[in-house]
N, C-alpha and C positions, 0 to 999 in steps of 0.2 A: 504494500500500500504506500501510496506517497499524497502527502500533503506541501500543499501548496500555498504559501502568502506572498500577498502580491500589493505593495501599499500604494495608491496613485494620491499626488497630489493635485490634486485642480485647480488650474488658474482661477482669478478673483472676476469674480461675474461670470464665469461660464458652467456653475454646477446645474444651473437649470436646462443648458444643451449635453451635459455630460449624461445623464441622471435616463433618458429614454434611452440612449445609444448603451449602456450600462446593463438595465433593465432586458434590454433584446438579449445583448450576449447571456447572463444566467439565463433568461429562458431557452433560449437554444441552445445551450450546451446540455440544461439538464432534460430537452426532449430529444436532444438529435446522436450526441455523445454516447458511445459505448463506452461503457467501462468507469464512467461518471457515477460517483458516490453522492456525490455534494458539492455543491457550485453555488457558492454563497457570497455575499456583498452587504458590506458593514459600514457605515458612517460612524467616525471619529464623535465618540460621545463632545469632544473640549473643542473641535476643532471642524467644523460641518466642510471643511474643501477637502478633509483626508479622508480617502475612501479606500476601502482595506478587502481585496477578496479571498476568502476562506476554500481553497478546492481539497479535496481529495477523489483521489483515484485509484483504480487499482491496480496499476501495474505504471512501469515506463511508457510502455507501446501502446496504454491507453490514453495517457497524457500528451504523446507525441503525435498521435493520431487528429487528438482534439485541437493543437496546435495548427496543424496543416488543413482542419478545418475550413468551410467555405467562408460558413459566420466569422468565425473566428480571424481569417486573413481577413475578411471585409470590415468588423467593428474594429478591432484593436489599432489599428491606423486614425481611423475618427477618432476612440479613446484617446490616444498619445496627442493630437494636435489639442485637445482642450487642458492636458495637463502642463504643469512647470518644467519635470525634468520627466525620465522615462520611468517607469516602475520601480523601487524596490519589491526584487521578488526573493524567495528564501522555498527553498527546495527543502523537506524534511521525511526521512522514514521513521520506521517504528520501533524505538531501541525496546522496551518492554512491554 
């Protein structure tokens, strides 16, 4: 299993163009994606422009799968133009 976070920060006036292009990717990841556990998106309780996504997967090759996605090459480009800098992301497996 692999878990995924993925912290974006959003430019100042554009959460509300972020926020539907955001919304499409969890929903088609979690209808279209094999191997998708949980594809989840969190706003920064202190801080409403950080928005944090929560994935888990179960294997590499369903992660990497999901990557080369249709949805996935089409939003995360719109994503990145509304953000500051590119993702922090944190790649994690399951030590116990």
């Amino acid at each position: 299993m692999i878990k995924v976070v993925a912290k974006h920060s959003i430019k100042e006036g554009r959460l509300e163009e972020f926020l539907p292009i955001a919304k499409k990717l969890v929903e088609e990841t979690n209808k279209k994606d094999a191997g998708c556990i949980r594809y989840e998106m969190y706003r920064d309780l202190s801080n409403p422009l950080i928005v944090t996504v929560i994935e888990e997967w179960e294997s590499d090759a369903a992660l990497d799968a999901h990557m080369k996605a249709a949805h996935f090459q089409d939003l995360i480009p719109k994503i990145g133009e509304l953000c500051e800098k590119p993702a922090d992301i944190n790649l994690y497996k399951l030590l116990f």
